[in-house]
C-alpha positions as CSV (number, residue, x, y, z in Angstrom):
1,X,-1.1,-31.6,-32.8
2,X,0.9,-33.2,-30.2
3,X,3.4,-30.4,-30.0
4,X,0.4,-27.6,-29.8
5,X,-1.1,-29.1,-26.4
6,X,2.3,-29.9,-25.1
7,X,3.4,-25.8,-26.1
8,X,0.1,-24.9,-24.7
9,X,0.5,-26.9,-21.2
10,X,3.9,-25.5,-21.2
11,X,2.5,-22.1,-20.9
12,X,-0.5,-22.9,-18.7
13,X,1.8,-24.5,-16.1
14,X,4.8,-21.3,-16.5
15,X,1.9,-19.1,-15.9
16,X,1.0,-20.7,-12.5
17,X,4.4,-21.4,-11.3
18,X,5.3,-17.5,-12.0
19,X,2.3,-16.2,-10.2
20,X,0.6,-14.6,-13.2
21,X,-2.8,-15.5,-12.5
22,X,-4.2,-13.0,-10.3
23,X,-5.5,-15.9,-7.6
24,X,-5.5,-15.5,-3.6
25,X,-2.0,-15.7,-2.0
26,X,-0.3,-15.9,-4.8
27,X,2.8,-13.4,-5.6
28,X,2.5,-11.3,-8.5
29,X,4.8,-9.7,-9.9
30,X,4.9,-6.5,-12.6
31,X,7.6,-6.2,-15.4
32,X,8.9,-3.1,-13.0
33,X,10.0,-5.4,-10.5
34,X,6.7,-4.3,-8.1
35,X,5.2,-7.4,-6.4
36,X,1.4,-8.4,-4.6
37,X,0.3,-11.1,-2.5
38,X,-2.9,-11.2,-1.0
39,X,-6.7,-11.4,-2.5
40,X,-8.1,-10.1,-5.7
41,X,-11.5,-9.6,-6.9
42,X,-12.5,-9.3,-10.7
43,X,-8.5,-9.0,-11.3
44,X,-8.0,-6.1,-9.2
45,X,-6.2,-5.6,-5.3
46,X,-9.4,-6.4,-2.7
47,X,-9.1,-7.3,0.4
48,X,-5.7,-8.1,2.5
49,X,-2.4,-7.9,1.0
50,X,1.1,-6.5,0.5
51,X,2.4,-4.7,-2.0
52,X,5.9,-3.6,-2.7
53,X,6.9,-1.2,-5.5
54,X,9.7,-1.4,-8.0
55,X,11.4,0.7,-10.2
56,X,9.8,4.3,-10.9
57,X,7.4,6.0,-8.4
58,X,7.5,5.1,-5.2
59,X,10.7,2.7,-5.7
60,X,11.5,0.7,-2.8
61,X,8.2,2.0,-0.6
62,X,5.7,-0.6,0.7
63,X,2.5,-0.9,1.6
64,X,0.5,-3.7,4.0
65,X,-3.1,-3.7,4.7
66,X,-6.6,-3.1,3.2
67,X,-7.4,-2.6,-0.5
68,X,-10.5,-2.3,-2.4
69,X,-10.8,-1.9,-6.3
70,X,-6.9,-1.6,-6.7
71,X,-6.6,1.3,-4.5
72,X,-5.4,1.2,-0.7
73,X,-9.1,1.6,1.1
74,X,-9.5,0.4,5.1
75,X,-6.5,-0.2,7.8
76,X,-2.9,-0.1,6.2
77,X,0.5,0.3,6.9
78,X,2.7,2.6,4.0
79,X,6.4,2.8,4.2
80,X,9.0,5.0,2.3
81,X,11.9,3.8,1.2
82,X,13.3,6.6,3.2
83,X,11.9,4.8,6.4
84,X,9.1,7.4,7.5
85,X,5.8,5.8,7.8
86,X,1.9,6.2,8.1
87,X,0.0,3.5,10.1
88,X,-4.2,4.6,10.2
89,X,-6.6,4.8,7.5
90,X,-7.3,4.9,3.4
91,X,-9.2,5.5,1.3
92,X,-9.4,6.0,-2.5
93,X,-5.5,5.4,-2.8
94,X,-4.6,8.3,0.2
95,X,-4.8,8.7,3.9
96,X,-8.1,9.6,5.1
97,X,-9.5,9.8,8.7
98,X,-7.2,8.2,11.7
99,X,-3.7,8.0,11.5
100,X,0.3,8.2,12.7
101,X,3.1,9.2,10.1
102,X,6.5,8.8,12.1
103,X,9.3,10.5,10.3
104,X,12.8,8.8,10.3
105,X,13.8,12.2,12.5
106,X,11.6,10.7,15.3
107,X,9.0,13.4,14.5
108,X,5.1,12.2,14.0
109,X,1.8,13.7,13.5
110,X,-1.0,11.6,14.7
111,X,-4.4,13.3,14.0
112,X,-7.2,13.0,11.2
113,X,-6.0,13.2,7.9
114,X,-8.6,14.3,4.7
115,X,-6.8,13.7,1.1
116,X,-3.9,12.7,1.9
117,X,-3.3,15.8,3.9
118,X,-2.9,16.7,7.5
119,X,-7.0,17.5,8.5
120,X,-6.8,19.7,11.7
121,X,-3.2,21.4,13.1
122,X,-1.2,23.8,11.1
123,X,1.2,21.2,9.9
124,X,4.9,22.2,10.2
125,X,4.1,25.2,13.0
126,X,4.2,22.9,16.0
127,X,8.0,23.6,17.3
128,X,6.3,21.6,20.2
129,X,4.1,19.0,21.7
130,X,0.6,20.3,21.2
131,X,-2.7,18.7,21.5
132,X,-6.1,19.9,20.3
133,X,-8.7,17.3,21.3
134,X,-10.0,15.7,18.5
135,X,-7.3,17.2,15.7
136,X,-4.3,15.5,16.3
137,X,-0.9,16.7,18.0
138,X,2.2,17.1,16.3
139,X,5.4,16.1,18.3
């Protein structure tokens, strides 16, 4: 009996010390090398935090920000592993409403965004600075 609660407190204690209990400011980290810290609600991303990805999609890219049932959702920050990067509004997982993505070039569009989509100028006709008020301009 002794040896079962010591076994058991073993893995109680490993389980802390390795963030694998999904509690406030701890890191967690995913078997694909993909890590969180910030809050959690019912065992799911709510709330501030930062997430960076590991191996498969979206290796190396990182997000920072707002998150509600797991899914980005409210002001964030995402950046590629390529360096471009969108700083505005989520939600459901995708940019949605006001926001800047800055390509590596030096390029951005800052506008609305619906989907995850450009929401306004013909994306990728702007050869120049153009600026339709209330859309967005392309530089």
């Amino acid at each position: 009996m002794k040896h079962i609660l010591i076994l058991i407190s073993f893995f109680f204690l490993s389980s802390l010390l390795y963030g694998k209990t999904k509690k406030n400011g701890l890191l967690y980290t995913w078997k694909n090398g993909s890590t969180y810290v910030g809050e959690w609600k019912d065992d799911k991303k709510n709330g501030q935090g930062k997430y960076s990805y590991g191996k498969g999609k979206g290796e190396g890219d990182k997000y920072e920000g707002e998150w509600k049932d797991d899914k980005k959702h409210g002001k964030g920050k995402y950046i590629w592993s390529n360096g471009d990067k969108f700083v505005g509004e989520f939600e459901d997982d995708k940019p949605n409403g006001i926001g800047t993505y800055t390509f590596i070039s030096g390029g951005k569009y800052d506008g609305e965004w619906k989907d995850g989509r450009e929401n306004g100028m013909e994306y990728g006709l702007q050869l120049t600075e153009r600026s339709i008020p209330g859309i967005g301009k392309m530089e």
